[in-house]
GUSE-515921 format. One line per 5 residues: number of its first residue (from 1); their letters; for each residue y, z, x of N, C-alpha, C, O. Coordinates in steps of 0.001 Angstrom, whole numbers, plus 500000, padded with zeros to 6 digits. Example, Ala and Ser with C-alpha at 12.3 -4.5 7.8 and 13.67 -1.06 7.14 Angstrom:
<pts>
1) AS) 494310:507800:513190:495500:507800:512300:496700:507800:513200:496681:508465:514236  497750:507080:512850:498940:507140:513670:500030:507870:512900:501138:508039:513409
</pts>
This chain:
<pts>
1) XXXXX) 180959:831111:238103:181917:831747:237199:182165:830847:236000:182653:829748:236263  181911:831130:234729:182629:830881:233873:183667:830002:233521:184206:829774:234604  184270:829373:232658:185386:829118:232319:186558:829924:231831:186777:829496:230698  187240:830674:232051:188146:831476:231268:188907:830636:230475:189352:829579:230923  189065:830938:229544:190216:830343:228113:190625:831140:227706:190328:832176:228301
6) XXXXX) 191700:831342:226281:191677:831993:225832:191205:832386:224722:191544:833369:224063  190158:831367:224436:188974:832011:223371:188396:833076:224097:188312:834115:223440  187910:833137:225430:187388:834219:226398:187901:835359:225867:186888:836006:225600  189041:836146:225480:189236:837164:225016:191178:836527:224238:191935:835570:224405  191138:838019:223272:192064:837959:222751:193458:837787:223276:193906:838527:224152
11) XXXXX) 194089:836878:222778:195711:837296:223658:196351:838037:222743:196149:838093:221530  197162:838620:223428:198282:839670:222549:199355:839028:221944:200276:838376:222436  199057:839352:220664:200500:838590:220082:201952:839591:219862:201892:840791:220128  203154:838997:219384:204005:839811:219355:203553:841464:218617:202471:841560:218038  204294:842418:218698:203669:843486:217802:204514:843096:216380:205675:842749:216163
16) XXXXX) 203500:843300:215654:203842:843119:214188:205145:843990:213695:205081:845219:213689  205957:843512:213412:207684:844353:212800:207257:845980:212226:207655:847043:212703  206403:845796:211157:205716:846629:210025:205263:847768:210811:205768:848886:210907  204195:847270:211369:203615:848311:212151:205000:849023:213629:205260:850180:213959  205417:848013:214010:206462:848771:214748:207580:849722:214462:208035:850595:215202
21) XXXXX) 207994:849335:213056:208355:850382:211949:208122:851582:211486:208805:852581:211261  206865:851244:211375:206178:852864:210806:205901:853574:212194:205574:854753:212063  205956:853161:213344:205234:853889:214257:206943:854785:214646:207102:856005:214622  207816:853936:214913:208931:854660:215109:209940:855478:214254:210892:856181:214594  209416:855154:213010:210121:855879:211999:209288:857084:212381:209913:857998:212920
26) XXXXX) 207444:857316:212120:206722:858409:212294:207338:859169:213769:207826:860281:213571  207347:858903:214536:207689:859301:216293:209349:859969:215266:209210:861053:214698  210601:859317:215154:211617:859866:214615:211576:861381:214108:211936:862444:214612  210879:860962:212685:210924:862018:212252:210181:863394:212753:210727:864496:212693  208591:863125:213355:208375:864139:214253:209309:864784:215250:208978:865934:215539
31) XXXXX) 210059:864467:215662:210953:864821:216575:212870:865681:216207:213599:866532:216717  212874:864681:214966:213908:865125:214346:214403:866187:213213:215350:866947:213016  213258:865803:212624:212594:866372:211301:214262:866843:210470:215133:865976:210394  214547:868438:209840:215792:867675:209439:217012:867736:209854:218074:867925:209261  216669:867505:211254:218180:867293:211940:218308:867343:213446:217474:868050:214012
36) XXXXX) 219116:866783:214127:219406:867542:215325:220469:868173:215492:221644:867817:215582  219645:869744:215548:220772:870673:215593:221699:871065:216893:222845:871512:216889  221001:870814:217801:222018:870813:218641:223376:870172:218652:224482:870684:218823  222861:868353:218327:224145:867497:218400:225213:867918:217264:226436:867791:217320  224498:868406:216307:224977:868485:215169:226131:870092:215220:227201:870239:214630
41) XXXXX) 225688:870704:215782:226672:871617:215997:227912:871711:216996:228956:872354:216886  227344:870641:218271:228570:870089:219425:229244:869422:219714:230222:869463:220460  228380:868046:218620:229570:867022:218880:229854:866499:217290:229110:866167:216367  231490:866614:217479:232110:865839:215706:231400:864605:215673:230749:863956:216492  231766:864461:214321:230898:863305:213456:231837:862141:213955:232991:862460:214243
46) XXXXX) 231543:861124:214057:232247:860072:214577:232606:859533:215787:233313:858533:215909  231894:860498:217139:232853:860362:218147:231561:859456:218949:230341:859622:218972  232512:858392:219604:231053:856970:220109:230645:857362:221520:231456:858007:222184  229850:857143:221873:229400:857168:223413:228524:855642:223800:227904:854955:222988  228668:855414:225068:228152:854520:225717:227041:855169:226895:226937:856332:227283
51) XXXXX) 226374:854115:227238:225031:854741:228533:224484:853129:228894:224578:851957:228529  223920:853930:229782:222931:852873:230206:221140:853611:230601:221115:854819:230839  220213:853076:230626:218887:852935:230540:218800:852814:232278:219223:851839:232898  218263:853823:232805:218160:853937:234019:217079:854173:234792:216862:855374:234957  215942:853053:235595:215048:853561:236286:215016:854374:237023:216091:854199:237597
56) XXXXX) 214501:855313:237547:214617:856256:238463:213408:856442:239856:213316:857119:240880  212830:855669:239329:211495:854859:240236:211408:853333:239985:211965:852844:239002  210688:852551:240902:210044:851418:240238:209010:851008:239453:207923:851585:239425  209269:850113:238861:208079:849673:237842:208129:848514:237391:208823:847687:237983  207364:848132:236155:207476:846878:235578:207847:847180:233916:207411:848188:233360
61) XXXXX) 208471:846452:233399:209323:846414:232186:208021:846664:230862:206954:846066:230723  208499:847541:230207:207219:847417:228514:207896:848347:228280:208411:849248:228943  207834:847831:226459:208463:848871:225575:209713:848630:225354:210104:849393:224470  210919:847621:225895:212011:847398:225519:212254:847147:223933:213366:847536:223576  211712:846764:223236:211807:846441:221900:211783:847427:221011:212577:847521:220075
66) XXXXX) 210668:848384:221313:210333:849529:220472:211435:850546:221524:211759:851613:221002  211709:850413:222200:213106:851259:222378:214713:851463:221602:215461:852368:221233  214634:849656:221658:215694:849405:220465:215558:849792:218968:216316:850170:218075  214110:849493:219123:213917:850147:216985:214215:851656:217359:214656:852211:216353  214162:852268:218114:214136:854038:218082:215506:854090:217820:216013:854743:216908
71) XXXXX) 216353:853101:218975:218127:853670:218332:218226:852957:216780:218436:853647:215783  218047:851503:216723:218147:850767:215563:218023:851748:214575:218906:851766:213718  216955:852717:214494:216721:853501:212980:217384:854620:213074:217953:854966:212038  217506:855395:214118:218390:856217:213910:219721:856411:213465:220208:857192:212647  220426:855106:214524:221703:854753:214395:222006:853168:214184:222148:852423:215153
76) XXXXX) 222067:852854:213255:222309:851605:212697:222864:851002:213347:222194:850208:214008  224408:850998:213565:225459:850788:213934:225828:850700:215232:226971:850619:215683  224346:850731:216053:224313:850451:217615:224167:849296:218134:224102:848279:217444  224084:849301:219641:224105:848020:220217:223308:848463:221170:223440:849619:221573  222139:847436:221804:221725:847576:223095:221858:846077:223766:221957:845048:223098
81) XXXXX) 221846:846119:224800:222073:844685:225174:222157:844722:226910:222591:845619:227632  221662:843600:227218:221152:843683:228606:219955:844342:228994:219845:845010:230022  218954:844120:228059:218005:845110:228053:216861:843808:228799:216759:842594:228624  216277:844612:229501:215432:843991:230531:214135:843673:229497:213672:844342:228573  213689:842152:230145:213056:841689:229608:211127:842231:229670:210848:842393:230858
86) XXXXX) 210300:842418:229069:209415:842911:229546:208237:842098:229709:207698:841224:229031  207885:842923:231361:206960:842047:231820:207822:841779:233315:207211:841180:234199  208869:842112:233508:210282:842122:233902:210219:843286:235421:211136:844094:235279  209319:843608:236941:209796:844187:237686:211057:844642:237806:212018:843879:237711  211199:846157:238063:212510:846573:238344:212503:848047:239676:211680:848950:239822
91) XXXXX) 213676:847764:240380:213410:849244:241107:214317:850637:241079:215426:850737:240553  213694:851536:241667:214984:852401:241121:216187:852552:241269:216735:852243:242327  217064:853228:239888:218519:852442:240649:218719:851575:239131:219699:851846:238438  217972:850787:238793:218451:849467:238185:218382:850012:236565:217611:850732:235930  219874:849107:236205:219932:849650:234617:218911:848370:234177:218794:847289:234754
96) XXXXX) 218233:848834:233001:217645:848756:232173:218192:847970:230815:217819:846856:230448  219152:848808:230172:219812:848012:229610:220739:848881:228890:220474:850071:228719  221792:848355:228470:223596:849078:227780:223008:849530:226563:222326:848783:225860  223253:850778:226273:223604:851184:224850:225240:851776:224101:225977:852372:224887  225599:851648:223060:226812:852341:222906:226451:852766:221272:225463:852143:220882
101) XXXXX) 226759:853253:220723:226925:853933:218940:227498:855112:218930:228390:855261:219766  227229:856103:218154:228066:856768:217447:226948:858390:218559:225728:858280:218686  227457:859211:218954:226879:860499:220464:225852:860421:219634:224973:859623:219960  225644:861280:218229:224909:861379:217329:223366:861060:217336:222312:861668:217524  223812:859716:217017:222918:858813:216460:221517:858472:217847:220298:858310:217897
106) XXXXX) 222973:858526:218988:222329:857861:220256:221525:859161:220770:220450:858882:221300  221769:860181:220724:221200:861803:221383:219977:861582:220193:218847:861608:220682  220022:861398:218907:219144:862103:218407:217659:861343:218116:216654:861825:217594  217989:859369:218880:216889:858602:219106:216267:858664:221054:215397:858010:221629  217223:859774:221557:216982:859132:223271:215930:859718:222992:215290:859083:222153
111) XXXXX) 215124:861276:223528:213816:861656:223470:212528:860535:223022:211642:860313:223847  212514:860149:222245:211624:859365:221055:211258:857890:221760:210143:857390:221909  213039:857167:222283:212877:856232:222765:212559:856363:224285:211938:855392:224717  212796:857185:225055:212389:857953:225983:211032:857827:226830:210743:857240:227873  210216:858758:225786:209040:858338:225733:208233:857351:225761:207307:857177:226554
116) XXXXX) 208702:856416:224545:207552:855044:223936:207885:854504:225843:207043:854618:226733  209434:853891:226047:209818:853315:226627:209333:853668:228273:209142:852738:229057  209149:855207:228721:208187:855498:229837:206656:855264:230396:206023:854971:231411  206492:855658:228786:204689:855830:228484:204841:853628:228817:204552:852816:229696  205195:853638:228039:204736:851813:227997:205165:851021:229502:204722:849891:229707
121) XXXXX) 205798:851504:230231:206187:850624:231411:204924:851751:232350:204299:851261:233291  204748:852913:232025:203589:852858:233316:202250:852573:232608:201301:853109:233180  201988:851986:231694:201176:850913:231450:201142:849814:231923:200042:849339:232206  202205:849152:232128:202428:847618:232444:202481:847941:233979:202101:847041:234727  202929:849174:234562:203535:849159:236106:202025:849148:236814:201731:848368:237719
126) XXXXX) 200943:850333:236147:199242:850268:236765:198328:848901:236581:197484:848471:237367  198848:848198:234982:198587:847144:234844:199045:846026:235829:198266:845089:236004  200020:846038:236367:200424:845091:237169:199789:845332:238777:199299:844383:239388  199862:846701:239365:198991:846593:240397:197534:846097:240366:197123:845230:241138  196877:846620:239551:195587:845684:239196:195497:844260:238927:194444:843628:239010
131) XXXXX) 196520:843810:238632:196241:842691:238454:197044:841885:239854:196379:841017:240419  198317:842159:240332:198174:842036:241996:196975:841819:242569:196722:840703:243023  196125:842777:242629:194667:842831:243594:193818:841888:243072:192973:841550:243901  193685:841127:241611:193172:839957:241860:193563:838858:241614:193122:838121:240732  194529:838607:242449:195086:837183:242633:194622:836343:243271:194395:836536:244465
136) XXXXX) 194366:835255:242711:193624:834408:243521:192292:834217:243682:191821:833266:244307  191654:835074:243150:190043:835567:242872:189433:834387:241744:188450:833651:241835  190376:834531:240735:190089:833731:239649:189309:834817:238739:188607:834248:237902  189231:836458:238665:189164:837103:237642:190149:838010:236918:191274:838236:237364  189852:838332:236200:190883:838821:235466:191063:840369:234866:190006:840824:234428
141) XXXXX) 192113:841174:234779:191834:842287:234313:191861:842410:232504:192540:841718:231745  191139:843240:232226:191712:843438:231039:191308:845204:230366:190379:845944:230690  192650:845472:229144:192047:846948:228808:190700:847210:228213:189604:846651:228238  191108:848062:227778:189451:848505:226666:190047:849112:225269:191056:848558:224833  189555:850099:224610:189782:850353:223361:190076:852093:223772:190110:852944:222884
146) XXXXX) 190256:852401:225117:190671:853467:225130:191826:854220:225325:192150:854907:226294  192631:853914:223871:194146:853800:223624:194611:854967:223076:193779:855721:222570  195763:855268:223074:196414:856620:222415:196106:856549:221270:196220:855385:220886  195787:857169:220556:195342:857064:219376:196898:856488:218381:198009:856615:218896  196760:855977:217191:198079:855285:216703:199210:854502:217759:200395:854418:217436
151) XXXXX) 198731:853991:218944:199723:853698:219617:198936:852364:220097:199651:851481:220572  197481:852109:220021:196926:851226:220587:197979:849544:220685:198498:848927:221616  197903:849369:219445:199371:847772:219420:200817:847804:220752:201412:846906:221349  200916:849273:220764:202311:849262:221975:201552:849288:223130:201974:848938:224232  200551:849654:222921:199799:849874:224871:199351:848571:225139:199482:847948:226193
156) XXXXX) 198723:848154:223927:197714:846666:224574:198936:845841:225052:198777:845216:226101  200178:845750:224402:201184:844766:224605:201959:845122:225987:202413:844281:226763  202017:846398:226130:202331:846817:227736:201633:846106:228935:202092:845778:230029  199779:845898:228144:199191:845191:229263:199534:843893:229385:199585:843297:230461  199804:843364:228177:199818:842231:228758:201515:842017:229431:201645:841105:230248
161) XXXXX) 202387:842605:229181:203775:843138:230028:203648:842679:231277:204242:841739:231804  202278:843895:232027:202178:843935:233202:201004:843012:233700:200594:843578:234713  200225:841820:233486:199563:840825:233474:198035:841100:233450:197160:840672:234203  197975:841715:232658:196956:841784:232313:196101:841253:230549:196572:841010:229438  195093:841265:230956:194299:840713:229168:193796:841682:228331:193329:842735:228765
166) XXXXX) 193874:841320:226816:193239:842341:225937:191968:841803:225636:191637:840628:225478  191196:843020:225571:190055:842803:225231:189937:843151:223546:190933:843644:223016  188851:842920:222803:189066:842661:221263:190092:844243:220779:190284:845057:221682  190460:844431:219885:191868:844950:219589:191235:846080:219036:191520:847100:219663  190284:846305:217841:189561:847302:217596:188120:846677:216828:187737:845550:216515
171) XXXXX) 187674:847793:216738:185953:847203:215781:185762:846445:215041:184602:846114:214796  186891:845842:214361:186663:844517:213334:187055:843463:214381:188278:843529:214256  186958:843040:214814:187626:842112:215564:186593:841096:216863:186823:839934:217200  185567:841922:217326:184809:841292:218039:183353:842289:217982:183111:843364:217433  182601:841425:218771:181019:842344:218306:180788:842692:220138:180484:841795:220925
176) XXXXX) 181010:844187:220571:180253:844435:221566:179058:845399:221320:179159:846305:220493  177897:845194:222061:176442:845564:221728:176712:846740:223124:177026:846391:224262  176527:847947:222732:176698:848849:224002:175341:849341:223795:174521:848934:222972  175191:850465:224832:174125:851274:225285:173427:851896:223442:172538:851341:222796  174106:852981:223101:174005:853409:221629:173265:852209:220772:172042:852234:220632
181) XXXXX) 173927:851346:220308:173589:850081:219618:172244:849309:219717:171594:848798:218805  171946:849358:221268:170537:848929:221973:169610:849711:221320:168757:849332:220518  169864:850980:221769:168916:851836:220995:168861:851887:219718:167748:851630:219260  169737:852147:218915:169267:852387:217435:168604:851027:216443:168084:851016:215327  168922:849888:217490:168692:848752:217028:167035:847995:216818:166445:847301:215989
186) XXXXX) 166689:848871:218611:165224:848480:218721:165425:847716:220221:164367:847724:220851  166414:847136:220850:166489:846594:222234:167765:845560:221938:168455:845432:220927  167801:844868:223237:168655:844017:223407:168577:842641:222598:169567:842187:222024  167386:842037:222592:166943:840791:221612:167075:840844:220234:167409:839908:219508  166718:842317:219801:166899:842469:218623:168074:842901:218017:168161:843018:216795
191) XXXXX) 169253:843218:219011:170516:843961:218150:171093:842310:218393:171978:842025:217586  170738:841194:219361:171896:840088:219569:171031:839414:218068:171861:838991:217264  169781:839278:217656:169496:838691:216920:170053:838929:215636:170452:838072:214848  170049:840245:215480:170712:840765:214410:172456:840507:213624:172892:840323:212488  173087:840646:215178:174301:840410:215422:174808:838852:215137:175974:838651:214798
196) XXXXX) 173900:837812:215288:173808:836359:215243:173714:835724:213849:174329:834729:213468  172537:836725:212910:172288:836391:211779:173388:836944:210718:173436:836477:209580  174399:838120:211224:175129:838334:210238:176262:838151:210465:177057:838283:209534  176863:837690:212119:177947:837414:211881:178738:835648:211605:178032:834667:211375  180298:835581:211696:180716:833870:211777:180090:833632:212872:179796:834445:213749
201) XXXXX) 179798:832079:212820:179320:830838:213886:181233:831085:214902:181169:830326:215869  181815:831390:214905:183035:831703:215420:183069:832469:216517:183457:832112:217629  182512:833919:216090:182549:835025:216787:181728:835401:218186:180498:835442:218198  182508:835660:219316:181383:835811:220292:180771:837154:220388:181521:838128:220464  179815:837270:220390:178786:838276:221092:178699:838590:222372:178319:837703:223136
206) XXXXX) 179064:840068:222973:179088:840398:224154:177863:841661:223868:177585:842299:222853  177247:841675:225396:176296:843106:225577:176100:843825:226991:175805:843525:228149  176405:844850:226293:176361:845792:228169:174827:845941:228670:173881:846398:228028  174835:845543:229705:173791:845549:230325:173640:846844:231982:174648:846752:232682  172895:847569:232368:172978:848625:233487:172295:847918:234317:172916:847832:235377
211) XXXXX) 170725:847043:234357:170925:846512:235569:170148:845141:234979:170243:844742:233818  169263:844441:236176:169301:842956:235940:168585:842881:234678:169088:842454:233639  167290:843346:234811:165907:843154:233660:167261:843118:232713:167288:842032:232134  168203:843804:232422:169190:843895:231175:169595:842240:230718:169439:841403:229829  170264:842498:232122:170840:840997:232028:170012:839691:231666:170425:838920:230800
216) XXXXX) 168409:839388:232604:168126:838580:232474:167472:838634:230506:166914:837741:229867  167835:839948:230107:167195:839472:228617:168289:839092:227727:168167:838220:226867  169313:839727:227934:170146:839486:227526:171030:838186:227178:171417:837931:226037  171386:837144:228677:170973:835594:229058:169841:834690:228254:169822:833460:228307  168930:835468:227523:167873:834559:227179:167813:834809:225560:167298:834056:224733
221) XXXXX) 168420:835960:225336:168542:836139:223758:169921:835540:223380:170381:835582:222239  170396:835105:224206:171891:834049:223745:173381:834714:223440:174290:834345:222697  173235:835915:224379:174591:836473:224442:175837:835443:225327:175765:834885:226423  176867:835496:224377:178157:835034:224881:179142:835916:226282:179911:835593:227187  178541:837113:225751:179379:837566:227528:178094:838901:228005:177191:839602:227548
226) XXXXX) 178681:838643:228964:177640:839800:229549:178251:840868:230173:178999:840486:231073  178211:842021:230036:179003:843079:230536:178004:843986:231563:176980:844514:231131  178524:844126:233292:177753:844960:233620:178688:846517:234192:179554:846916:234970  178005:846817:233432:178212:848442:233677:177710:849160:234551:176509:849419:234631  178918:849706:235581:178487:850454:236534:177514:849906:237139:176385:850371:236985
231) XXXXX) 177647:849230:237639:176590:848296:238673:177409:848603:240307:178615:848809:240443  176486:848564:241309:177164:847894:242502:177069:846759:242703:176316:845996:242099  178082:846381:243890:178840:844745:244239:177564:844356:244261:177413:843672:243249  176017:844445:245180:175524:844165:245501:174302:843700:244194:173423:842839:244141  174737:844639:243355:173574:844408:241876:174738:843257:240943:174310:842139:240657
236) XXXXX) 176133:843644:240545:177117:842387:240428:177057:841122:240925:177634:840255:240269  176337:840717:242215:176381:839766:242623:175497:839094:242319:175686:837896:242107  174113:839731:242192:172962:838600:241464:173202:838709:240381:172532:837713:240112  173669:839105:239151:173959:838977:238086:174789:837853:237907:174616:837065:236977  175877:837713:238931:176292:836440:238701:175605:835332:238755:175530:834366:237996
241) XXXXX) 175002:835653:239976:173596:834497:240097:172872:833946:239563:172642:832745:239706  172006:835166:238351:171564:834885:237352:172111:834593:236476:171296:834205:235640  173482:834511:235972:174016:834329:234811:174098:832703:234722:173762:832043:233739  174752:832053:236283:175470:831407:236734:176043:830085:235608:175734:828899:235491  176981:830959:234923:178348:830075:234275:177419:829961:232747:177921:829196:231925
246) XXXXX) 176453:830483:232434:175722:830272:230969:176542:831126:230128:176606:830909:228918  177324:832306:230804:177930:833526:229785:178969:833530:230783:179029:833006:231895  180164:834590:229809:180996:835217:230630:180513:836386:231124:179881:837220:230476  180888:836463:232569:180755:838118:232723:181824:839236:233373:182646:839229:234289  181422:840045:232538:183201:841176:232861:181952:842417:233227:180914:842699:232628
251) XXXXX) 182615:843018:234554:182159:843952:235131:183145:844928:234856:184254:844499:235176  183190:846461:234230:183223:847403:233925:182572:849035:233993:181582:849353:233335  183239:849900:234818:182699:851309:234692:183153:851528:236197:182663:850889:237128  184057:852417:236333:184345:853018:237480:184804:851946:238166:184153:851495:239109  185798:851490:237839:186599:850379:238024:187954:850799:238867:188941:850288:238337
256) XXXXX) 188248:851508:239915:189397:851659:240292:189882:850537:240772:189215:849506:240696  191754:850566:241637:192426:849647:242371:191610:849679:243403:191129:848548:243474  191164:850373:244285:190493:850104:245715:189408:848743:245473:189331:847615:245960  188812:849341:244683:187624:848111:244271:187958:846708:243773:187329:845694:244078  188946:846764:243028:189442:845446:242544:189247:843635:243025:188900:842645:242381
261) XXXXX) 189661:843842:244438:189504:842745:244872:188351:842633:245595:188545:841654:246316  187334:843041:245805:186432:842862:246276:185515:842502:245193:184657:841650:245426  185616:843217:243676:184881:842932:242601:184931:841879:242434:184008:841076:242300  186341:841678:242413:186484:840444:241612:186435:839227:242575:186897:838204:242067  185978:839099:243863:185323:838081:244948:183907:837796:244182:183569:836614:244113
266) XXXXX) 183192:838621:243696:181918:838441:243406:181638:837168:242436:180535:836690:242171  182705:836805:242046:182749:835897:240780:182624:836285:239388:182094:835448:238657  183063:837557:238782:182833:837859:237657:184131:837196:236601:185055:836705:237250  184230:837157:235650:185328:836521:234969:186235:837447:234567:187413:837159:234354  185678:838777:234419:186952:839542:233752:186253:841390:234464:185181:841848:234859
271) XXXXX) 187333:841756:234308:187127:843426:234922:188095:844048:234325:189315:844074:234485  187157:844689:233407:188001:845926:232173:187744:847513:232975:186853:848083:233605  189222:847792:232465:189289:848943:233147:190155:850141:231913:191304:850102:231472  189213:850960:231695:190000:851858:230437:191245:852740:230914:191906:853350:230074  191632:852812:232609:192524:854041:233386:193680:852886:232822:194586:853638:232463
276) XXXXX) 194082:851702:232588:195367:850877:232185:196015:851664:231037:197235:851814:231111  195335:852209:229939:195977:852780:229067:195427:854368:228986:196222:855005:228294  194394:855160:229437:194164:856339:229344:194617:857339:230394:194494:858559:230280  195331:856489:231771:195153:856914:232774:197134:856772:233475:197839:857439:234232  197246:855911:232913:198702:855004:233466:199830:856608:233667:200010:857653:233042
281) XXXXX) 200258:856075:234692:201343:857626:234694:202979:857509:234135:203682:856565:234496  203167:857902:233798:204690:857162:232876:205891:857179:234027:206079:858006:234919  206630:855992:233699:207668:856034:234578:209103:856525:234720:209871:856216:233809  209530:857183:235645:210387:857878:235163:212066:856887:234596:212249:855796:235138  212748:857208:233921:213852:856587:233174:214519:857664:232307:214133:858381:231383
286) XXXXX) 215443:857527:232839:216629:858256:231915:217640:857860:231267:217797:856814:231896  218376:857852:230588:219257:857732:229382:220661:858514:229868:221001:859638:229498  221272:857776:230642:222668:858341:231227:224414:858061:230206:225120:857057:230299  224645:859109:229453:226086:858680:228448:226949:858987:229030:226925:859591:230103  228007:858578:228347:229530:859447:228924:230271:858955:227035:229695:858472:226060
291) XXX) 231501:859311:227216:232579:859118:225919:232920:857930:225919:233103:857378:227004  233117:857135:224562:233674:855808:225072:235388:856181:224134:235843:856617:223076  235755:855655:225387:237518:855686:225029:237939:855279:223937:239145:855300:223694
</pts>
């Protein structure tokens, strides 16, 4: 096996303010557009309410932040606090965290925040069972690029919430050589050669490989990771063999929890799995108010 670092793949950094901005202002106004008429016809202008953020199952914490920008923009003049940290196990039953502002403000961001704040903890909650199952293995999980579309920055950060790794963030960012690429290129030697001559001395080169002949050309044309796809344990295992510690290798394709720890016995360094963000089931949480005196 490999060395893992974190040159090995990307870590997730905070989500950028900007982009967390526009994503919740966009989510807002879809939802609000010009008004909420309900609140707006039932409850007077001015009158405050308090709540709390309530699991209703267990899970693991993601999305607390972009929960707060959903009230933050709606209702200025709010407060959340005690808000669970993410990355943060919780079970059902357990508040989440205090809100209080103006009924208004708070009714007409819950839906919006609702959402981000569900969708993103059963990211981190599937992310975290997977990454449970390889403890101790010494491999690692990580997502893929198969993200909600405009939402990819809140999901990847869910994974890493729930302990898991990102793999490169989108197409500018790292060079993977897939199946498609092989072909239009002319083969495996020739798309890494290609890939070598035009990109930084910086950047690593990864290539999916289906079975060994892949691998062993792949290993010899000077790829930095080796990806095997849809392989069995038993074809995974000489690949490690053959690789042994010259590349990284992340095994990928039909990657469920059952399989997990047994994969990742084989010695591979990383196991991407696209069901973390395409697949994750959202957790349930509700938004409980009353009047504040």
């Amino acid at each position: 096996m490999a060395a893992y670092t974190a040159e090995s793949s990307h870590e997730a950094a905070a989500i950028d303010p900007r982009t967390l901005e526009r994503i919740v202002r966009s989510a807002l106004r879809e939802d609000i557009g010009r008004g909420d008429l309900t609140s707006l016809f039932t409850i007077p202008p001015g009158v405050r309410a308090r709540g709390i953020l309530l699991a209703k199952q267990d899970g693991v914490m993601a999305g607390g932040p972009v929960a707060a920008e959903c009230f933050s923009q709606n209702e200025p003049g709010c407060s959340l606090s005690e808000l669970l940290p993410d990355g943060e196990r919780f079970s059902d039953g357990d508040t989440l965290g205090r809100i209080e502002g103006t009924a208004r403000g708070l009714l007409g961001a819950e839906r919006v925040a609702l959402n981000f704040l569900q969708r993103l903890c059963g990211v981190a909650t599937l992310t975290r069972q997977f990454a449970d199952e390889l403890e101790g293995t010494g491999a690692k999980v990580t997502d893929t690029r198969k993200t909600t579309p405009g939402l990819r920055a809140l999901e990847k950060a869910a994974v890493v919430a729930g302990g898991g790794s990102n793999h490169r963030f989108a197409l500018y960012d790292g060079i993977l050589i897939k199946d498609n690429h092989i072909q239009l290129a002319g083969g495996i030697t020739r798309a890494i050669e290609r890939a070598r001559a035009g990109a930084p001395h910086t950047l690593k080169i990864e290539v999916e490989t289906t079975h060994l002949n892949e691998v062993r050309e792949a290993l010899e044309a000077g790829a930095d990771i080796i990806m095997l796809d849809n392989m069995d344990n038993d074809t995974m295992a000489e690949a490690v063999r053959i690789v042994d510690g010259a590349a990284l290798v992340e095994a990928s394709g039909n990657m469920c929890l059952e399989r997990m720890r047994e994969v990742g016995m084989l010695g591979v360094d990383l196991i991407s799995v696209g069901a973390l963000t395409h697949s994750a089931q959202a957790v349930d949480i509700s938004l409980e108010l009353e009047l504040l005196d």
